[in-house]
PDB file of N, CA, C and O in Angstrom:
ATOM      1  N   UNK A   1       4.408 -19.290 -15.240  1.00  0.00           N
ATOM      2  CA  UNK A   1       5.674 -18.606 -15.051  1.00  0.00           C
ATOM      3  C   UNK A   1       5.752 -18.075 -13.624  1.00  0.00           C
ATOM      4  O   UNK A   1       4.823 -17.541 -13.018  1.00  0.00           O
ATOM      5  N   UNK A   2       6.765 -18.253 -13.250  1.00  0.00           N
ATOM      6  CA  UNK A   2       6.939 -18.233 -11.917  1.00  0.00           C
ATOM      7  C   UNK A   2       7.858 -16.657 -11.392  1.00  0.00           C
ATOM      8  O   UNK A   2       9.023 -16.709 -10.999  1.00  0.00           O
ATOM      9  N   UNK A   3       7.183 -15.544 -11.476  1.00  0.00           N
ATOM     10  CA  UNK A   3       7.760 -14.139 -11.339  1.00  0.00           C
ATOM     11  C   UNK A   3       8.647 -13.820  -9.826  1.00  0.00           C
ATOM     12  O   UNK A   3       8.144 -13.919  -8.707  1.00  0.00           O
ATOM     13  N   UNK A   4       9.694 -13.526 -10.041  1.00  0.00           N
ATOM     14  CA  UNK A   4      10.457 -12.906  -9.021  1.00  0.00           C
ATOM     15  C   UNK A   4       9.792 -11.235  -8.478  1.00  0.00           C
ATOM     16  O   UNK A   4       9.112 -10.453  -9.143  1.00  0.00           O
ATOM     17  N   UNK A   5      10.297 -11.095  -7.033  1.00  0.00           N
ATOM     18  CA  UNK A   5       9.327 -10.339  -6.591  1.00  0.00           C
ATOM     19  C   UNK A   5      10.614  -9.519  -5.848  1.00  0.00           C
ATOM     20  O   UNK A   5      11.691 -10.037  -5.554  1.00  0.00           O
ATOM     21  N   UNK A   6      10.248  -8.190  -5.634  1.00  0.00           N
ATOM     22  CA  UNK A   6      11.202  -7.186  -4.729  1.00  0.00           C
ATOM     23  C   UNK A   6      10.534  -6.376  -3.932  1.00  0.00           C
ATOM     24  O   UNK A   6       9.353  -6.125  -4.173  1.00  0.00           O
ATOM     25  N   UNK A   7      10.991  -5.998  -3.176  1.00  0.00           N
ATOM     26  CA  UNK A   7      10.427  -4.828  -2.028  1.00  0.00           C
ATOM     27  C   UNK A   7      10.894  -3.658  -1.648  1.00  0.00           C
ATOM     28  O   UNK A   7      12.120  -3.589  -1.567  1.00  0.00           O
ATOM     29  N   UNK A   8      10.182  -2.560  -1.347  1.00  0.00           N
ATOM     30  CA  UNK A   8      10.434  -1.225  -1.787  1.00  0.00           C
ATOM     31  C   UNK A   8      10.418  -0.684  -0.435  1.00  0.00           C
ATOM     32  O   UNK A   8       9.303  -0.969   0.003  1.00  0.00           O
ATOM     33  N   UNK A   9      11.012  -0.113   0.371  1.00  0.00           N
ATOM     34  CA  UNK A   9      10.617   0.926   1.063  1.00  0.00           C
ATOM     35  C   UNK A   9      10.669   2.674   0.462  1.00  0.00           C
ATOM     36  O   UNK A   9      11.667   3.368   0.270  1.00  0.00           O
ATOM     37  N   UNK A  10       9.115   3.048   0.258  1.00  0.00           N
ATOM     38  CA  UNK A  10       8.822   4.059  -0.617  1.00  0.00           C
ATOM     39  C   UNK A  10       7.647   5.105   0.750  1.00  0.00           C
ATOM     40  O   UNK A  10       6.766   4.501   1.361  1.00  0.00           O
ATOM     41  N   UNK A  11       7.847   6.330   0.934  1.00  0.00           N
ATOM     42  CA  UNK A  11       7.457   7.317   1.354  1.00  0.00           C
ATOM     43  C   UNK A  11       5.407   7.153   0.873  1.00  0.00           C
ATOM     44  O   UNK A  11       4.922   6.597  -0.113  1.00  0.00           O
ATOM     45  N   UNK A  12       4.905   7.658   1.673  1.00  0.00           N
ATOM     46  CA  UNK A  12       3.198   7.964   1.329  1.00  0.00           C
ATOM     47  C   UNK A  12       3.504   8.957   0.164  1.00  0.00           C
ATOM     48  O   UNK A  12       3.229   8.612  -0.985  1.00  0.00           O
ATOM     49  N   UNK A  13       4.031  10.108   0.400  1.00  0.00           N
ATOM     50  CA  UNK A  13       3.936  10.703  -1.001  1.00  0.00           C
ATOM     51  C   UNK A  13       4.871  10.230  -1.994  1.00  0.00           C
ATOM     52  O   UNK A  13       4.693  10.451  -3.192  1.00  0.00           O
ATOM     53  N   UNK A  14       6.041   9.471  -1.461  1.00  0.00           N
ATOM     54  CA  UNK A  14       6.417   8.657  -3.018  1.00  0.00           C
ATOM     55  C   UNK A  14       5.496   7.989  -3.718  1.00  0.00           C
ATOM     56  O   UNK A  14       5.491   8.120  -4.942  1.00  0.00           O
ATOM     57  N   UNK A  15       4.464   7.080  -3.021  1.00  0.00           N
ATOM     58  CA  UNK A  15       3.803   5.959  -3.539  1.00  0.00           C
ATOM     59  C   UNK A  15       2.898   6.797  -4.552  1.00  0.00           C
ATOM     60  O   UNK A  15       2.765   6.589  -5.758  1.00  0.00           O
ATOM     61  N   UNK A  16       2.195   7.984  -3.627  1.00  0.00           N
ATOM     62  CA  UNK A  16       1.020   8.381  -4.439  1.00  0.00           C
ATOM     63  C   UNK A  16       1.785   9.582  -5.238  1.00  0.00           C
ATOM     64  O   UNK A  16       0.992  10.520  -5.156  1.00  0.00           O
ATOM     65  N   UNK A  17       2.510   9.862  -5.701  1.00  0.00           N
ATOM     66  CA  UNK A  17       3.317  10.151  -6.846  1.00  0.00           C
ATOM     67  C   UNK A  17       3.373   9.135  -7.220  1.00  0.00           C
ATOM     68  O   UNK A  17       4.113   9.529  -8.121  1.00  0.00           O
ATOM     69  N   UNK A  18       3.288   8.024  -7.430  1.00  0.00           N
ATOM     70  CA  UNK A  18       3.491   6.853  -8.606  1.00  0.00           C
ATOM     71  C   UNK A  18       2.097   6.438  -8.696  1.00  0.00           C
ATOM     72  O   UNK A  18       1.876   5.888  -9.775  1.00  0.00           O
ATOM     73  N   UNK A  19       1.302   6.497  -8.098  1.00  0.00           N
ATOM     74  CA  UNK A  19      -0.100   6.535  -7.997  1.00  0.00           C
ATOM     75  C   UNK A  19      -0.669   7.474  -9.556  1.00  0.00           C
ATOM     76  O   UNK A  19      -1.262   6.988 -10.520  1.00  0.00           O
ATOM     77  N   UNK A  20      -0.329   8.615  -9.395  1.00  0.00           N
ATOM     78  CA  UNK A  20      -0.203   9.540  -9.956  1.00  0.00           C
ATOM     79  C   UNK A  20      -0.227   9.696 -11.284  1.00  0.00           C
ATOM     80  O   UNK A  20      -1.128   9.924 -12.091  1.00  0.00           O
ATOM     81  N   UNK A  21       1.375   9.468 -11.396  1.00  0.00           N
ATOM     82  CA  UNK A  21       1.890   9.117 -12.594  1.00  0.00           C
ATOM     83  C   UNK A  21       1.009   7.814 -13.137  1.00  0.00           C
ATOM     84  O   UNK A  21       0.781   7.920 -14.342  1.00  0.00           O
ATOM     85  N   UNK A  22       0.476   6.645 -12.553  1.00  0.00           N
ATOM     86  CA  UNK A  22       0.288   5.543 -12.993  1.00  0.00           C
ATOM     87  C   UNK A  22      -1.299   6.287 -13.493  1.00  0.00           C
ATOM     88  O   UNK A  22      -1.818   5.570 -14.348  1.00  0.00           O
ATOM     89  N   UNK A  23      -1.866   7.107 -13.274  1.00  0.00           N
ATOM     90  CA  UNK A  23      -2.960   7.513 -13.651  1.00  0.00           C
ATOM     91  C   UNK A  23      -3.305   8.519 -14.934  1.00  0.00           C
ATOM     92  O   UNK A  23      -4.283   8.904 -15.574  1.00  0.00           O
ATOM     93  N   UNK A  24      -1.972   8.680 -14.895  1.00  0.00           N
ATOM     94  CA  UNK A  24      -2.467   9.187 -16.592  1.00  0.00           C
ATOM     95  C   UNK A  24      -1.985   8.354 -17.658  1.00  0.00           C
ATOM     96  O   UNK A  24      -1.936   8.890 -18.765  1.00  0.00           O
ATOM     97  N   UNK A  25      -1.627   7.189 -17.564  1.00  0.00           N
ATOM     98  CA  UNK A  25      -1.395   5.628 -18.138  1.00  0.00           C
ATOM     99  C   UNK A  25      -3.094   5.241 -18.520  1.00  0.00           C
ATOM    100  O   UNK A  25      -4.196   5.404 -17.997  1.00  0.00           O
ATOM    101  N   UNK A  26      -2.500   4.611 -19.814  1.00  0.00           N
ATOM    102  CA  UNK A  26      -4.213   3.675 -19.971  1.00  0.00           C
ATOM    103  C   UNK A  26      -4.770   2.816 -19.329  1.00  0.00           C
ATOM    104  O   UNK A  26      -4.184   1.733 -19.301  1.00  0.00           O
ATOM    105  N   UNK A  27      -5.721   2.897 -18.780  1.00  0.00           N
ATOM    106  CA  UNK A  27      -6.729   2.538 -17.645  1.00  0.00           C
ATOM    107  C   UNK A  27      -6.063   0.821 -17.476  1.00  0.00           C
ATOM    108  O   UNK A  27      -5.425   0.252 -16.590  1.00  0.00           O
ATOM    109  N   UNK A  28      -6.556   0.440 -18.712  1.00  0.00           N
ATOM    110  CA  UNK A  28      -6.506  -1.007 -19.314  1.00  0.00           C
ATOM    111  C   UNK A  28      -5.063  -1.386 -19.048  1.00  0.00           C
ATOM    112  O   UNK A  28      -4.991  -2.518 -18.569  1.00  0.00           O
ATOM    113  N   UNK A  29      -3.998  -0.844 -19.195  1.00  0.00           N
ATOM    114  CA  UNK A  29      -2.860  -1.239 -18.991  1.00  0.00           C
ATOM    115  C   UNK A  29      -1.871  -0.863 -17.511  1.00  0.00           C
ATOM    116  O   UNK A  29      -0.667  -1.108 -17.436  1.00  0.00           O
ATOM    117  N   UNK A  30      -2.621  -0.283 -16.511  1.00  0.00           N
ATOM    118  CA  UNK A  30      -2.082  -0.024 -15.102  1.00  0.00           C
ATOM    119  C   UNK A  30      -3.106  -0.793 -14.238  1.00  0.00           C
ATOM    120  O   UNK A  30      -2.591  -1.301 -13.242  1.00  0.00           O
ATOM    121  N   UNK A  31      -4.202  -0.964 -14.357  1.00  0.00           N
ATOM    122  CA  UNK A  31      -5.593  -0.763 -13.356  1.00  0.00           C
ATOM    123  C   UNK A  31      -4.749  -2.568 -12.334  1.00  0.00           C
ATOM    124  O   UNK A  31      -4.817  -2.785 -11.124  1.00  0.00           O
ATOM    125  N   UNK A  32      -4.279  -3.206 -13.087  1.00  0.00           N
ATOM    126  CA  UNK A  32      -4.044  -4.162 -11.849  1.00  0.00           C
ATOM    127  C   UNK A  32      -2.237  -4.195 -11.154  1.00  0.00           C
ATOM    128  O   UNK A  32      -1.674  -5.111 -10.554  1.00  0.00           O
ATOM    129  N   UNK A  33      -1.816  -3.088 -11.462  1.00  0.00           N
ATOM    130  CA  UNK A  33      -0.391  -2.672 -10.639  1.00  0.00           C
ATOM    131  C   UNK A  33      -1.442  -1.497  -9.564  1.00  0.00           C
ATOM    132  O   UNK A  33      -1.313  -1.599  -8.344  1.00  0.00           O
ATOM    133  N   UNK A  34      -2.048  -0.850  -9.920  1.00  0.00           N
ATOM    134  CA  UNK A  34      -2.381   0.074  -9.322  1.00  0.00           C
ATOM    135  C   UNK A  34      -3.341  -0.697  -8.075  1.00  0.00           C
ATOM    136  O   UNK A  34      -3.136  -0.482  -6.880  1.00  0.00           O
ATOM    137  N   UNK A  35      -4.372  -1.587  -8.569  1.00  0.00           N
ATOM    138  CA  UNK A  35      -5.073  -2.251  -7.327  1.00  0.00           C
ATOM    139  C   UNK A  35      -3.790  -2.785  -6.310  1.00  0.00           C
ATOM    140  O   UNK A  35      -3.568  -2.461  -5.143  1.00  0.00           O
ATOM    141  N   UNK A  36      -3.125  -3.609  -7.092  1.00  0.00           N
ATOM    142  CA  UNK A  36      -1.917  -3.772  -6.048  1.00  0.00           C
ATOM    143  C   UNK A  36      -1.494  -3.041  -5.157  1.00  0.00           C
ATOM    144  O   UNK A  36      -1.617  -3.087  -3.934  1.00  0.00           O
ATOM    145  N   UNK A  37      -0.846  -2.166  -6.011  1.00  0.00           N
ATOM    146  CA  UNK A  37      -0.380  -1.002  -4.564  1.00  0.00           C
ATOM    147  C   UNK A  37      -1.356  -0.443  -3.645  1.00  0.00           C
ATOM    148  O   UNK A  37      -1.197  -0.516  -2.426  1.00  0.00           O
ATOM    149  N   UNK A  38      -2.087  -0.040  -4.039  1.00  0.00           N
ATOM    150  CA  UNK A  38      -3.697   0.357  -3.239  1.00  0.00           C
ATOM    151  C   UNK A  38      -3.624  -0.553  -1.862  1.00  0.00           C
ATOM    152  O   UNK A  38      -3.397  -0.342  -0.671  1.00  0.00           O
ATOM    153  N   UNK A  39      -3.995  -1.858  -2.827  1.00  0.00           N
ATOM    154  CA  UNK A  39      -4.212  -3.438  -1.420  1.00  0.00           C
ATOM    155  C   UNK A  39      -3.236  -3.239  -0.471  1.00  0.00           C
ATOM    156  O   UNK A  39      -3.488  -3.172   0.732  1.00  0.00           O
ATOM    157  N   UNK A  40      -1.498  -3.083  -1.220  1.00  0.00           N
ATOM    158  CA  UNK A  40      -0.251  -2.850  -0.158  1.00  0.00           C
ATOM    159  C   UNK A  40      -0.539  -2.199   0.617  1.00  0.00           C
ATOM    160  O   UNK A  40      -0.733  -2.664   1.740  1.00  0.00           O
ATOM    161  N   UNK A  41      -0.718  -0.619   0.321  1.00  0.00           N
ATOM    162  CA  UNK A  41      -0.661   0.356   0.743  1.00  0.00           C
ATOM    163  C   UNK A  41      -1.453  -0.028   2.430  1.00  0.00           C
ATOM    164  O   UNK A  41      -1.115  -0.129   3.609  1.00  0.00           O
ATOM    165  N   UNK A  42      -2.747  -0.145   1.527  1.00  0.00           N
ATOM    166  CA  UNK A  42      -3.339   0.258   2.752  1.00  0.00           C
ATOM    167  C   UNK A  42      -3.137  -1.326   4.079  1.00  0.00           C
ATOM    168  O   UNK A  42      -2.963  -1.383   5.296  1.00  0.00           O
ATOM    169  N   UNK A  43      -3.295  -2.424   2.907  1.00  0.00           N
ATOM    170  CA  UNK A  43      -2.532  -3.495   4.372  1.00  0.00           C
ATOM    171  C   UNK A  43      -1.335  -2.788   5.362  1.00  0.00           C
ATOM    172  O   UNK A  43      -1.258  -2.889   6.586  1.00  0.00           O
ATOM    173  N   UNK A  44      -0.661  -2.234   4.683  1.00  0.00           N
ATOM    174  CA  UNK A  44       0.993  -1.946   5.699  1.00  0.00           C
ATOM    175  C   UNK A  44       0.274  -0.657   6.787  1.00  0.00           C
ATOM    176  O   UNK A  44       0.833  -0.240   7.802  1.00  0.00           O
ATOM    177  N   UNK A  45      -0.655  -0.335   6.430  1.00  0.00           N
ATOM    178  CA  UNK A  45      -1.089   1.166   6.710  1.00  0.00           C
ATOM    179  C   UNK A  45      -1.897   0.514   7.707  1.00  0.00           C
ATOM    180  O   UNK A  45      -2.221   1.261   8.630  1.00  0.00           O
ATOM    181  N   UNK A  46      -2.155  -0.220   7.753  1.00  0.00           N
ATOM    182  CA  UNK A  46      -3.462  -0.801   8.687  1.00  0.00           C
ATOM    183  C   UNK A  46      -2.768  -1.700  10.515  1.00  0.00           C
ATOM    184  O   UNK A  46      -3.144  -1.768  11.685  1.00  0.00           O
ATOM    185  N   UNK A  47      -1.526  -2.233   9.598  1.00  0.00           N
ATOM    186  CA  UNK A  47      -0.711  -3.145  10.316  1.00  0.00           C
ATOM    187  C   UNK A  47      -0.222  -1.877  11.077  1.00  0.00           C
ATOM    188  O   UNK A  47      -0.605  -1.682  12.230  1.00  0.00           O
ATOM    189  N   UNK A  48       0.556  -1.078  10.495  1.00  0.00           N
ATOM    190  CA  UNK A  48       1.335   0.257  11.310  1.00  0.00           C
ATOM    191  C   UNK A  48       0.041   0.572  12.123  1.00  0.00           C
ATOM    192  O   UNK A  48       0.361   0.256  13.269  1.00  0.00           O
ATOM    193  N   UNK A  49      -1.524   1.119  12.163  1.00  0.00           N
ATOM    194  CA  UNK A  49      -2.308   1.416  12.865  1.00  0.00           C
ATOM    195  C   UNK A  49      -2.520   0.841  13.869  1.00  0.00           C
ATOM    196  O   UNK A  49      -2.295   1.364  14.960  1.00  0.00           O
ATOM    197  N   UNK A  50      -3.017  -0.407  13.731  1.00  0.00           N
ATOM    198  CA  UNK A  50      -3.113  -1.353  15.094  1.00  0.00           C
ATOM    199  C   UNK A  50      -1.661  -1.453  15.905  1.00  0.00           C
ATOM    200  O   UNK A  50      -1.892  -1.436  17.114  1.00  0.00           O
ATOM    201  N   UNK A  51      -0.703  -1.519  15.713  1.00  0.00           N
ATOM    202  CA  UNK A  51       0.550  -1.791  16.152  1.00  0.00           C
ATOM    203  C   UNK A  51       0.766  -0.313  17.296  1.00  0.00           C
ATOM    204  O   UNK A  51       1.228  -0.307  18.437  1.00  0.00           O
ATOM    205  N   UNK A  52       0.254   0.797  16.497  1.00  0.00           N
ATOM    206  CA  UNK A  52       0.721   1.816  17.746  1.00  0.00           C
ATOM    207  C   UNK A  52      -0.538   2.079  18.469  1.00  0.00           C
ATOM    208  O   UNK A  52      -0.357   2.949  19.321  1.00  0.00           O
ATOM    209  N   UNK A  53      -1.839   1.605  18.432  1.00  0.00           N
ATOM    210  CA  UNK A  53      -2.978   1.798  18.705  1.00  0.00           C
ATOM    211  C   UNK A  53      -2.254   0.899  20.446  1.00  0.00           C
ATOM    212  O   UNK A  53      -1.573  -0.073  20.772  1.00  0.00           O
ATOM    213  N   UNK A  54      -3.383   2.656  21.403  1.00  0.00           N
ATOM    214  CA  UNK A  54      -3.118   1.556  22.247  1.00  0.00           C
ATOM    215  C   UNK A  54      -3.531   0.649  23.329  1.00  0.00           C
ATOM    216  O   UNK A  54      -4.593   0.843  23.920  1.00  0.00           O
ATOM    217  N   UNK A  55      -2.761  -0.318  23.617  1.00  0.00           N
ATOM    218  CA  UNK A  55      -3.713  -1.471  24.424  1.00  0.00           C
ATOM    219  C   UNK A  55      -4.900  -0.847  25.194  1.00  0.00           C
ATOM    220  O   UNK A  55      -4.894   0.268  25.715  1.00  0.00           O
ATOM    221  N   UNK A  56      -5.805  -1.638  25.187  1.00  0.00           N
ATOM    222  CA  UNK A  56      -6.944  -1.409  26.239  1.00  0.00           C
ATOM    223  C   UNK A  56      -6.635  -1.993  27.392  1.00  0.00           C
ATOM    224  O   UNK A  56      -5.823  -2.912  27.294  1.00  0.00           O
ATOM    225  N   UNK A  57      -7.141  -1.675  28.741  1.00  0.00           N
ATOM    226  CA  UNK A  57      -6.447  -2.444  29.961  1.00  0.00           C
ATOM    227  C   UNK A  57      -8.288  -2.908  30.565  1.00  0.00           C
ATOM    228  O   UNK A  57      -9.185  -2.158  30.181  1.00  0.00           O
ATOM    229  N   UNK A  58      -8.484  -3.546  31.039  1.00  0.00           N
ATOM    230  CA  UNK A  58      -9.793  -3.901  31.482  1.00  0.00           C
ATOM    231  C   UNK A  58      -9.711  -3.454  32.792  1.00  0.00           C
ATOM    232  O   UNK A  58      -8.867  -3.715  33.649  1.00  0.00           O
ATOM    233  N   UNK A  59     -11.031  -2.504  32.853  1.00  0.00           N
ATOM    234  CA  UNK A  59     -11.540  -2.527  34.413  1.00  0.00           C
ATOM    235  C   UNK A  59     -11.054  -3.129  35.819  1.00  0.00           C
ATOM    236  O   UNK A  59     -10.914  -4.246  35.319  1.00  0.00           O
ATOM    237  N   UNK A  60     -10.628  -3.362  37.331  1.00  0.00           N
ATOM    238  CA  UNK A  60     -10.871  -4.374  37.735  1.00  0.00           C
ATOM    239  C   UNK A  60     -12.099  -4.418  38.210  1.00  0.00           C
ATOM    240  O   UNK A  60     -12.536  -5.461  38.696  1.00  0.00           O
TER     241      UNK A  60
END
């Protein structure tokens, strides 16, 4: 089955408010929405880091 997919622009404390909430859910029935967002999270979080990180210029 071939699932349709959407995209969220959601706040750090929106997410982990749903983080949250997704944690007093049964383990067994969140644990792979929750790895998901986790993986998102921190990919977009990582991309935003390097992106304002800044250039190094070399010596001459």
């Amino acid at each position: 089955m071939n699932e349709s997919t959407i995209h969220l622009e959601l706040s750090i404390a929106e997410v982990n408010l749903i983080l949250e909430a997704l944690g007093e859910q049964p383990f067994k029935s969140v644990f792979g929405l929750v790895s998901r967002l986790q993986a998102q999270a921190r990919d977009q979080l990582q991309i935003s880091a390097d992106a304002s990180a800044p250039e190094h210029e070399e010596a001459p």
